[in-house]
Each structure stands twice: as C-alpha cells, then as structure tokens.
C-alpha positions as CSV (number, residue, x, y, z in Angstrom):
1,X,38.5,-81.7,126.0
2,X,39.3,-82.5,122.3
3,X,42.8,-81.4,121.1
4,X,43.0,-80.1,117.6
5,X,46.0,-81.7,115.6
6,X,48.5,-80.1,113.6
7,X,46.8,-81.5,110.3
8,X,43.6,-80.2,111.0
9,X,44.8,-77.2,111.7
10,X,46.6,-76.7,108.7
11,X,43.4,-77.9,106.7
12,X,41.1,-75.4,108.6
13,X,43.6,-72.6,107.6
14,X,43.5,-73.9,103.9
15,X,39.9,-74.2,103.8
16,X,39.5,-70.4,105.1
17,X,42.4,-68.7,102.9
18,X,40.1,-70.6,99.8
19,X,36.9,-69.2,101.5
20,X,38.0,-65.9,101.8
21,X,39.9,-65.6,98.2
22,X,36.0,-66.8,96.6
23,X,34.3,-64.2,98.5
24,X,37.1,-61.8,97.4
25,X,36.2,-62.9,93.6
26,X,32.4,-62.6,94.1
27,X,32.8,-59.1,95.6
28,X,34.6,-57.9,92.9
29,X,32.2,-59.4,90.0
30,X,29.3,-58.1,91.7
31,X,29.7,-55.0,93.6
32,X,31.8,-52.1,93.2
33,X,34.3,-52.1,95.7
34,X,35.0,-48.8,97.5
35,X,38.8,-47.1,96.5
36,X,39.3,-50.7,94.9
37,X,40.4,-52.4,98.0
38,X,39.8,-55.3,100.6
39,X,40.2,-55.1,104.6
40,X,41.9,-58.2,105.3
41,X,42.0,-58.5,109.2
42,X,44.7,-60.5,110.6
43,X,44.4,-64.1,112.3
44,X,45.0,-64.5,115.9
45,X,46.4,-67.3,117.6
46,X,44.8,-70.7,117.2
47,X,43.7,-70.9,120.6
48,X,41.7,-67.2,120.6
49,X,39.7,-68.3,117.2
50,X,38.2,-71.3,119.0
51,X,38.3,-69.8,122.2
52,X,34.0,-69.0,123.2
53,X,33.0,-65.7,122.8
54,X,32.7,-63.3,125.8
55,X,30.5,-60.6,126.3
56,X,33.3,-58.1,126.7
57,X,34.8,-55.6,124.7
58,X,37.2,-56.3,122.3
59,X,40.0,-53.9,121.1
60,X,39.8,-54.7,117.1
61,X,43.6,-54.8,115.9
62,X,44.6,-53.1,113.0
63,X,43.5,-54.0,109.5
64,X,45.6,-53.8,106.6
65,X,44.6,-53.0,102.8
66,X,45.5,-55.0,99.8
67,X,45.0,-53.9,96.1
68,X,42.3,-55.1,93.9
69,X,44.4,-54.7,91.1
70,X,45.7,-58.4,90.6
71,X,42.3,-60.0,90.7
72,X,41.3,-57.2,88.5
73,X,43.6,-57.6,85.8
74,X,43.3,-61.5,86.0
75,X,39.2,-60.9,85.5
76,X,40.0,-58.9,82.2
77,X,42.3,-61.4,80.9
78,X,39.7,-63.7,80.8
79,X,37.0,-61.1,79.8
80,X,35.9,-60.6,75.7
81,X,36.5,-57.5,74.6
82,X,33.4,-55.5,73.3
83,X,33.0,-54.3,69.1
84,X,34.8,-50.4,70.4
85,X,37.9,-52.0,72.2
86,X,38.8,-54.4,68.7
87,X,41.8,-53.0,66.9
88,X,40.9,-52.7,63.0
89,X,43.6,-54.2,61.1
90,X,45.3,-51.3,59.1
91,X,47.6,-51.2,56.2
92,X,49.5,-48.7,53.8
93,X,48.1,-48.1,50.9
94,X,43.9,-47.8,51.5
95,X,44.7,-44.0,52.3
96,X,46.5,-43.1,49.7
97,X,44.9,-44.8,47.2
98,X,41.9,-42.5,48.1
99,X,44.0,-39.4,48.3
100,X,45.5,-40.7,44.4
101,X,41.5,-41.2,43.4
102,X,40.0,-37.8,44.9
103,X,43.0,-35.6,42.4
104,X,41.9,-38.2,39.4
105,X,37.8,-37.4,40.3
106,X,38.2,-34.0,40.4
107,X,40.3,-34.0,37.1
108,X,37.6,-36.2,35.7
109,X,34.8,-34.2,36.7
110,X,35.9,-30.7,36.0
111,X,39.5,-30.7,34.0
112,X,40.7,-28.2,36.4
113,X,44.0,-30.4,37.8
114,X,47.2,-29.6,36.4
115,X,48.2,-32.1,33.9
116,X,52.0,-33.0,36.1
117,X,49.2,-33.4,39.1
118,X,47.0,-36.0,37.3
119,X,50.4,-38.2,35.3
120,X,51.8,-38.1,39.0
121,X,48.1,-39.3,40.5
122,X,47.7,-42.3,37.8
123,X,51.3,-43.1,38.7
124,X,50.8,-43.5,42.3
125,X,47.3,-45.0,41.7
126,X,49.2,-47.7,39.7
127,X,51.9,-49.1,42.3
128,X,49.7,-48.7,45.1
129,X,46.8,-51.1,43.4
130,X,49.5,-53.5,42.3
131,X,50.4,-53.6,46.1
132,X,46.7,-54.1,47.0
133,X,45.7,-57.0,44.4
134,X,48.6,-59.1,46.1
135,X,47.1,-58.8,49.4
136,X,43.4,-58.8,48.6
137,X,42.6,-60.8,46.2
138,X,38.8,-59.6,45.2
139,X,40.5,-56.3,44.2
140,X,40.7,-57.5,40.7
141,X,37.6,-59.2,40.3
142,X,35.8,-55.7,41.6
143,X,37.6,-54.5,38.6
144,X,36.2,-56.4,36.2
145,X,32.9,-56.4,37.6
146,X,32.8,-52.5,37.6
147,X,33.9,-52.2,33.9
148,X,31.0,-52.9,32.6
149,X,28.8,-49.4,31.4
150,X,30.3,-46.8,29.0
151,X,33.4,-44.3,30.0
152,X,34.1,-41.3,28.4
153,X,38.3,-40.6,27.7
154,X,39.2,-37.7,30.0
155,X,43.2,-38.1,30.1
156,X,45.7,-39.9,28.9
157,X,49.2,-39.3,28.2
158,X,49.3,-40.8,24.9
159,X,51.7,-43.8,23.7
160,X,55.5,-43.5,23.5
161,X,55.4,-42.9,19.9
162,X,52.8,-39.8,20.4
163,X,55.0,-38.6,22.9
164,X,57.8,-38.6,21.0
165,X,56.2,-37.1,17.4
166,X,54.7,-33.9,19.4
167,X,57.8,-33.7,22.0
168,X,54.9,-33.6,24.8
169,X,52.9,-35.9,26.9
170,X,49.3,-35.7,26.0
171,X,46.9,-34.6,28.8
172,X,42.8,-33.9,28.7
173,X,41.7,-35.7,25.6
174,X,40.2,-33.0,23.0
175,X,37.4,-35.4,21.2
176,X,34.8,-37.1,22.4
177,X,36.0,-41.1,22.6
178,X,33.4,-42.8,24.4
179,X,34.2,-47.3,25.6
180,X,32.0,-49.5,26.6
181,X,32.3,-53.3,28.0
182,X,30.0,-56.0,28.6
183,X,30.3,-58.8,30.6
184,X,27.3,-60.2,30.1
185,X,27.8,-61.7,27.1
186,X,29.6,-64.4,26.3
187,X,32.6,-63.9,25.2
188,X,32.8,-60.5,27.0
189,X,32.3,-57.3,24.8
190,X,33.8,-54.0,23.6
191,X,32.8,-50.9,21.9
192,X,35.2,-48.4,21.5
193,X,33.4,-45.2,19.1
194,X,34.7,-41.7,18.4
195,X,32.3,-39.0,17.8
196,X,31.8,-35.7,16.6
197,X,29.4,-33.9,19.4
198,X,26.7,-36.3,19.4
199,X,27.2,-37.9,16.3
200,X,29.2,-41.0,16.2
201,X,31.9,-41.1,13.2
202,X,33.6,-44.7,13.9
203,X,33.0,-47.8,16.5
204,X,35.2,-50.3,16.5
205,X,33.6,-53.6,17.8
206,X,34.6,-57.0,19.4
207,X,35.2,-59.4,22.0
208,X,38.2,-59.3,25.0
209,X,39.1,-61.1,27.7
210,X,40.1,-60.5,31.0
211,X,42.7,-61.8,33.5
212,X,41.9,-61.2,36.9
213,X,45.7,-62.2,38.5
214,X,47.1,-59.8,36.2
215,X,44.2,-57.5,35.5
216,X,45.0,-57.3,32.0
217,X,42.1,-56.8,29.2
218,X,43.2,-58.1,26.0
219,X,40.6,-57.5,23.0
220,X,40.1,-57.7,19.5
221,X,37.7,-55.5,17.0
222,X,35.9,-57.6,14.6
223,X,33.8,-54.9,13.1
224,X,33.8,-51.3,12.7
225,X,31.2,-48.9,12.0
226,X,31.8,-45.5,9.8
227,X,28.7,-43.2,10.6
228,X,26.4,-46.2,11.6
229,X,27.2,-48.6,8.4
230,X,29.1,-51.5,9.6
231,X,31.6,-53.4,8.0
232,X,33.5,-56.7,9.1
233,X,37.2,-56.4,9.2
234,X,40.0,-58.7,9.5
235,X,41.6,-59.6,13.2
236,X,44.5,-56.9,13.3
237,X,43.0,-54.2,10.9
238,X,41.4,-52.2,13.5
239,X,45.4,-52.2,14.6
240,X,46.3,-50.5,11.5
241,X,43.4,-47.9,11.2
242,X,44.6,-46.9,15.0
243,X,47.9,-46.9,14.6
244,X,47.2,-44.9,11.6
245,X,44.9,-42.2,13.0
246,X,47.1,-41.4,15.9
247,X,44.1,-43.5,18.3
248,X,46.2,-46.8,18.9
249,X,49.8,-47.4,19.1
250,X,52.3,-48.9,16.5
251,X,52.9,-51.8,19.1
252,X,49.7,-52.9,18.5
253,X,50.4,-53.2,14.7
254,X,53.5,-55.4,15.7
255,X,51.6,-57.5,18.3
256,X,49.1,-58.5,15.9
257,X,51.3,-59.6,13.1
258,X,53.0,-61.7,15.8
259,X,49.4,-63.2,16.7
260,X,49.1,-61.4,19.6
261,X,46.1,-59.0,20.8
262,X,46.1,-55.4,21.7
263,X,45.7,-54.9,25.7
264,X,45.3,-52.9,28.1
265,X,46.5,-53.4,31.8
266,X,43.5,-52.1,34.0
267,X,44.1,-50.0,37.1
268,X,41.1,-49.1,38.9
269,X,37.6,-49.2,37.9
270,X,34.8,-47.9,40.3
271,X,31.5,-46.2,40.4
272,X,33.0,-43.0,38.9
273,X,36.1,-43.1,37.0
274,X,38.3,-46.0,35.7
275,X,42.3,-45.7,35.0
276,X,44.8,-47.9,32.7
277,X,48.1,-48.8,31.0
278,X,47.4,-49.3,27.4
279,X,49.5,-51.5,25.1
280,X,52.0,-48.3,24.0
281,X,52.5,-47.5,27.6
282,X,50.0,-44.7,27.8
283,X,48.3,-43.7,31.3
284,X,44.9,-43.2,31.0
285,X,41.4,-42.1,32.7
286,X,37.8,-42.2,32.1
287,X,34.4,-41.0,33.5
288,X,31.9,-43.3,33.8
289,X,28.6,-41.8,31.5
290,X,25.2,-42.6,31.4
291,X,24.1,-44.4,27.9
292,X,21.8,-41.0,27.0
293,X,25.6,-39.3,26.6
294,X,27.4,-41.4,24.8
C-alpha cells in the first residue's frame, strides 16, 4: 500500500480549492444561480476521500451557503459599462443659458416680455456665455459662423449717453433697423440700413473683423447709401452721422479720432436671435429675417 505524503497532500488540496473556485466562476458567467448562492460541502478526513466507495448508505453532512456577492462584484469591476449606465458630464450654465434664451425668443418674436425681464435676460445671457467660451472653445467660432444672414433690431437699451439725455433705458426698438454680415467675403462684410416700412432711407456699408477669443466684431463703414444712391465716405464719418442721429454712440466718434474702430462685443448668435454689447455699452437683441423682409 502506497502512503500519500504530506506534500502531496497539500498539492491535492490546492489543486481542488483552484478547481472548485473555476467552476464557481463558470457557474456564475453562465447560468443564473438560484438565490445567488453556492453549496459548498465540507471535506472529510483524508483517509475517507480516498477510502473505495461502498454500496452503503451514506448520511450526507450538512452543507453550508456562501454568497455570490464577492465574485459578483469582482465580475462587474472588470465588466464595460453599456451607453445607459455612462454618466453625461454636466455643468452650470447649459440650463440657464437656455432658460436666459427662451425670455429673449419670446421677446423677440412677439414683444410681449416686460422690458426689466429682457435687460435682466441679456444680462445673465452675457456672464453665463463668457463662462462658457472659457471652457468650450468652439462657442465663439459657432458665433461667428451663425452671424452671417440679416437681423432685425428688436431691443436694446441704448448707449450711456441715450440713457442719460431721455432719463430711461431704451427697450423695443420703434424703427425698422435691419444688419446684415457676410463672411464669405473677404474681408468679412457689413450692412447696417434703416428703413421706413419697406423702403430703405440709409445703409451704411463696410468691412469688420472678428476675434474669436474675445468675440469682439470691430467694423468700419466705407460707404453709405441715402434712398439707394451711394456715396463713399471717409473712415470715421459714418461715426459722426450716428453719433449725430442718436443710432451710434459718441464713443465711437472719440474712438475713431484715436484710430480706433467702432465694435461690438457679440454674445450669442443662433438660428433665431442674436444678442450684443455695443461700443457705448448698450445691450442689444436681434431676430434673424429672411432677405424678402428686410
């Protein structure tokens, strides 16, 4: 008779722990597993698990359970999540910015916002885009690239100096001023008319220039139009003839004897309205028209 020594008894014992942990795994991968437990039924002695079988009856002893749960949560460390379990990334000012943009639509499509409502909107509008530029930088560039068409003036509340001569802020604008921008041109374009119903009175005309970090749209009107016959002015009279009129600001008339341009700083520019700080630090919005209303 052969005796089994210590060593291979320990390797025996090693070699069925590792057998029955695989089968454990397997189970679990491949068949649902009743209450999410195992029997595990303990060893006898050495000698009765190499003992021959007899063909007697043999009280089973009693089995105890151990969880699933261990291997389970090991499995899903290792498992990908699906598309549903992937946490969008989330930040705090995409929500508000739409909640700024549906007031400013609705003011732009009907005039029905209270004036307070709409100055507040643009405000918020304003600080919240500044705060989305930094961290996305195509915000800008969408900016630019949705400029270009013509937009009717809805609101503004006028430069500092308006303000101040009519002791109010200016809300929806009463005439018909009616922008356009090009961007397919080069340099870029702008049109800036005022009409009487469908008749146009004055278009200023010129090139402008846009800087994405800053989203600031400097320009400058070359030629204006009085009733459809133009007339080529001087850089920085189109200044003067707004400043004059009550249409531009008197910082623009300062800027440009310093060599510097008029500007605007642009908010927001979309598929329906576009908002802005102008040169005089005016707050503005448009509505984007088709060319059959301008």
């Amino acid at each position: 008779q052969r005796w089994i020594s210590p060593f291979d008894f320990a390797t025996m014992k090693l070699v069925a722990t590792l057998s029955i942990t695989a089968t454990l795994v397997c189970n679990t991968l491949s068949s649902p597993i009743k209450h999410n437990q195992l029997a595990f039924v303990p060893a006898s002695s050495s000698r009765s698990s190499l003992a021959p079988r007899q063909n007697v009856a043999v009280a089973h002893p009693a089995t105890t359970t151990t969880s699933l749960s261990f291997f389970q949560d090991l499995l899903k460390s290792f498992t990908p999540k699906s598309d549903e379990e992937v946490t969008p990334q989330t930040n705090d000012y995409d929500e508000p910015i739409e909640e700024a943009l549906t007031i400013l639509n609705e003011a732009a499509e009907t005039k029905s916002q209270d004036p307070e409502t709409v100055v507040t909107a643009l405000e918020d509008l304003e600080k919240l885009m500044r705060k989305k530029a930094k961290a996305e930088p195509t915000a800008a560039a969408n900016v630019l690239k949705n400029l270009n068409g013509s937009w009717r003036l809805i609101f503004t509340t006028g430069t500092k100096t308006t303000q101040d001569r009519i002791q109010k802020t200016v809300n929806y604008f009463p005439i018909k001023a009616v922008q356009r921008f090009d961007t397919s041109t080069d340099p870029y374009g702008i049109e800036n008319g005022i009409y009487l119903g469908d008749v146009s009175v004055v278009k200023f005309t010129g090139p402008f220039e846009f800087n994405e970090k800053s989203r600031k749209l400097e320009f400058d009107f070359t030629k204006i139009a009085l009733f459809g016959f133009g007339i080529t002015i001087k850089s920085g009279d189109a200044a003067k003839i707004g400043a004059s009129t009550g249409l531009g600001s008197e910082s623009n008339v300062k800027n440009s004897e310093k060599g510097k341009k008029p500007f605007f700083n642009w908010i927001s520019a979309d598929e329906n309205i576009a908002t802005a700080r102008g040169g005089g630090g005016g707050l503005a919005l448009w509505k984007r028209i088709d060319v059959e209303e301008e």
